[in-house]
N, C-alpha and C positions, 0 to 999 in steps of 0.2 A: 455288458456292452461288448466285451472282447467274445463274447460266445455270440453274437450277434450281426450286429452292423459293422462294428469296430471302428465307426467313426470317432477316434477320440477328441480329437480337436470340437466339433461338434458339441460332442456331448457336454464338453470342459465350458464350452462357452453356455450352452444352455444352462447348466448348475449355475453358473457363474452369477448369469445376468436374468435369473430366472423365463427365460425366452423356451417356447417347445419347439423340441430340437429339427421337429418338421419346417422349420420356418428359413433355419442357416443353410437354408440353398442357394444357388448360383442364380441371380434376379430378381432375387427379394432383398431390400435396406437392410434386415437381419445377417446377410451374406458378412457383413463388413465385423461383425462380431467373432467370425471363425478365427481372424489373425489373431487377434489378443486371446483366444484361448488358445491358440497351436503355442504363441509365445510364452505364455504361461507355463501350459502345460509340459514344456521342453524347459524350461528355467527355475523353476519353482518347488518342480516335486524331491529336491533334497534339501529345503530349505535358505532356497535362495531368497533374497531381496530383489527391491529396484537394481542394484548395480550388477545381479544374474540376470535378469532382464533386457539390459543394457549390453550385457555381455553376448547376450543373445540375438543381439539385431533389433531390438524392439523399436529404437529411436529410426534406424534404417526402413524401417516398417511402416511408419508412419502414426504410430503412437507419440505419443509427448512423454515430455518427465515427468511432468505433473500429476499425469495420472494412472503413474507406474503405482505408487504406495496402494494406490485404490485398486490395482488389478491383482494385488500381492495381498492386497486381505479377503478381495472377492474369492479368489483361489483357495487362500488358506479355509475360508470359511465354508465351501464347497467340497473340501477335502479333509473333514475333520481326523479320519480315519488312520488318514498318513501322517496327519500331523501330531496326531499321538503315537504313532510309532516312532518318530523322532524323537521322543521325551523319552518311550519307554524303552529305547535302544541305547540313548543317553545314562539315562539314570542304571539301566544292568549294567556299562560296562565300569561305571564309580563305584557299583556296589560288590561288583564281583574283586574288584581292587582290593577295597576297603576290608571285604570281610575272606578272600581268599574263596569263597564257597563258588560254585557254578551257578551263574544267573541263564534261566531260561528266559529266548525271548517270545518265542511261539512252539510248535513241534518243529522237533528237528534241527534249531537253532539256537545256540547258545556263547555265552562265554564263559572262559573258565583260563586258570594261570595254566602255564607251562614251562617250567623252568623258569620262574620269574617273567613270563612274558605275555601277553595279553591272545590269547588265540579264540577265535571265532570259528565253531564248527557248523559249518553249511548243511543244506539236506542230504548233499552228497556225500559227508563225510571228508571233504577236502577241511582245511583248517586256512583262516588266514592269521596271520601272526604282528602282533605289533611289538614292537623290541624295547624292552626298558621305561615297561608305561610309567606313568607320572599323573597324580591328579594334581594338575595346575588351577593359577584362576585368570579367567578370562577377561576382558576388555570391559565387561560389566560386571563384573566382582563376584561372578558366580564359578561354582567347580566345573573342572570339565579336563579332557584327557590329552594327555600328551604322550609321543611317542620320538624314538630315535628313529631316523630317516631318511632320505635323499629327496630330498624335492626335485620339481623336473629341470628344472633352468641351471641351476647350481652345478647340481651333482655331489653334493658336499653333506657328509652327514653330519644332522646337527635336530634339535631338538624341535619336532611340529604337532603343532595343536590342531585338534580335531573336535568334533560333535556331533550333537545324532544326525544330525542331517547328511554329512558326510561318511558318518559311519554305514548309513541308510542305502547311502550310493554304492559304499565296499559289496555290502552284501549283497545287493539286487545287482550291481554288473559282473560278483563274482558267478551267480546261477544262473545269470544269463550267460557265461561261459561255461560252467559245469550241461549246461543245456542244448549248444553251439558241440562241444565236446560227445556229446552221448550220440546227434544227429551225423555228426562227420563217422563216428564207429558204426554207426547201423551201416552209412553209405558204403564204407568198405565192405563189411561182411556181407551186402548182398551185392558185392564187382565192383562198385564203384572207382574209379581211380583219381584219388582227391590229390591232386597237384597242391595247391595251399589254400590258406584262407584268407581274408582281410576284416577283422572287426567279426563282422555278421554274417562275411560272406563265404560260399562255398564254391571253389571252383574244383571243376570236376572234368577230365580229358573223356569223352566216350566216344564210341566209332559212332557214326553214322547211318542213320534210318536201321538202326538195330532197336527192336519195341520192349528191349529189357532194360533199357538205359535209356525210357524217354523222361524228359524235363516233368511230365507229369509223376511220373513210378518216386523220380527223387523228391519230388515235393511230398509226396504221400508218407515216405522213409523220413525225410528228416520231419515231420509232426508226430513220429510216435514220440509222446512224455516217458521219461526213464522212469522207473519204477519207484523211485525216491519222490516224483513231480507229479502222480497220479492226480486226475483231473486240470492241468494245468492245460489252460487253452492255448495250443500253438498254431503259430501259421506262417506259411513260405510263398516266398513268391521267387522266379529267374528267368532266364532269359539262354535261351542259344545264341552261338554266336562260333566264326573261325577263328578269333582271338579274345584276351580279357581286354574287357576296355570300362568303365562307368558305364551302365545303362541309364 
């Protein structure tokens, strides 16, 4: 899909609700299907519930609560894939605890202790680290992992529980940075002059109607996959402009 159309809301709705995805266009009843997959699919892929959903605008949206649970197992059930990487990302880092050995979770990902400490090494070779793991148990009496921390509101270290689902989010927004990271160094090393970033975004000072620095050359630069990401479908989109502003 992402080498393709990359309509994903689309497509999330058509698994969903067994609909061909020819149909969720703009003036067909099918149309009204794409909210509750865009909402899903932004709420759900790390193991969110209705109250992710919620969190997401769903009720704003014009869903009900009623039939969140029901969009939360269409999804799950549409996404088997991911939702067993959630168990299997879950269950290496208890196991890697437990037994000290290095739990692979796919190529190029793994856990493994470091100085007593939980680290996750990415395809890039970056590590993220979790400080003073702990297998706790959870709200439903099952294991699951804890770490020393700062949560964002506090600011106070103290001891936070996680899961695969979460752990799912560390790793997938940590190589979406490793990824962000490798497209800002291309942009340099071929002139670029990158002023800063925000999240996703790149901004970049270049003179004007100069054809080495047009908005298309930098789209084509930051899609090359770094050599750790081979095959990984990327894609960019921006904008000119004489100041930064939201496009």
């Amino acid at each position: 899909m992402f080498k393709t159309h990359g309509k994903i809301y689309e497509a999330s709705a058509s698994q969903m609700f067994g609909v061909p995805i020819e149909k969720i266009k703009k003036g067909n009843p099918e149309y009204e299907l794409r909210q509750k997959g865009k909402v899903a699919e932004l709420a759900l892929g790390y193991q969110g519930g209705p109250g992710a959903l919620i969190q997401m605008g769903a009720l704003e949206k014009g869903l009900t609560e009623a039939e969140l649970p029901e969009i939360v197992d269409r999804w799950r059930n549409s996404n088997r894939r991911i939702v067993d990487l959630w168990g299997k990302i879950q269950q290496a880092s208890l196991l890697c605890l437990k037994t000290g050995r290095t739990q692979a979770i796919q190529k190029n990902i793994y856990f493994s202790l470091e100085n007593g400490n939980l680290a996750i090494t990415l395809p890039s070779k970056r590590q993220l680290f979790y400080i003073k793991p702990q297998i706790t148990r959870n709200q439903f009496g099952s294991e699951s992992l804890s770490y020393i921390g700062q949560k964002k509101k506090k600011k106070k270290w103290e001891r936070i529980p996680t899961y695969g689902g979460k752990l799912t989010e560390n790793i997938v927004q940590a190589i979406a940075r490793d990824c962000l990271a490798n497209s800002i160094k291309n942009l340099v090393e071929n002139g670029y002059r990158v002023l800063f970033h925000i999240h996703d975004e790149v901004i970049c000072e270049v003179p004007k109607n100069d054809e080495r620095f047009t908005l298309e050359n930098a789209i084509k630069i930051m899609c090359q996959a770094p050599d750790w990401a081979e095959g990984l479908p990327l894609n960019a989109d921006g904008f000119e402009n004489d100041y930064y502003k939201k496009e």
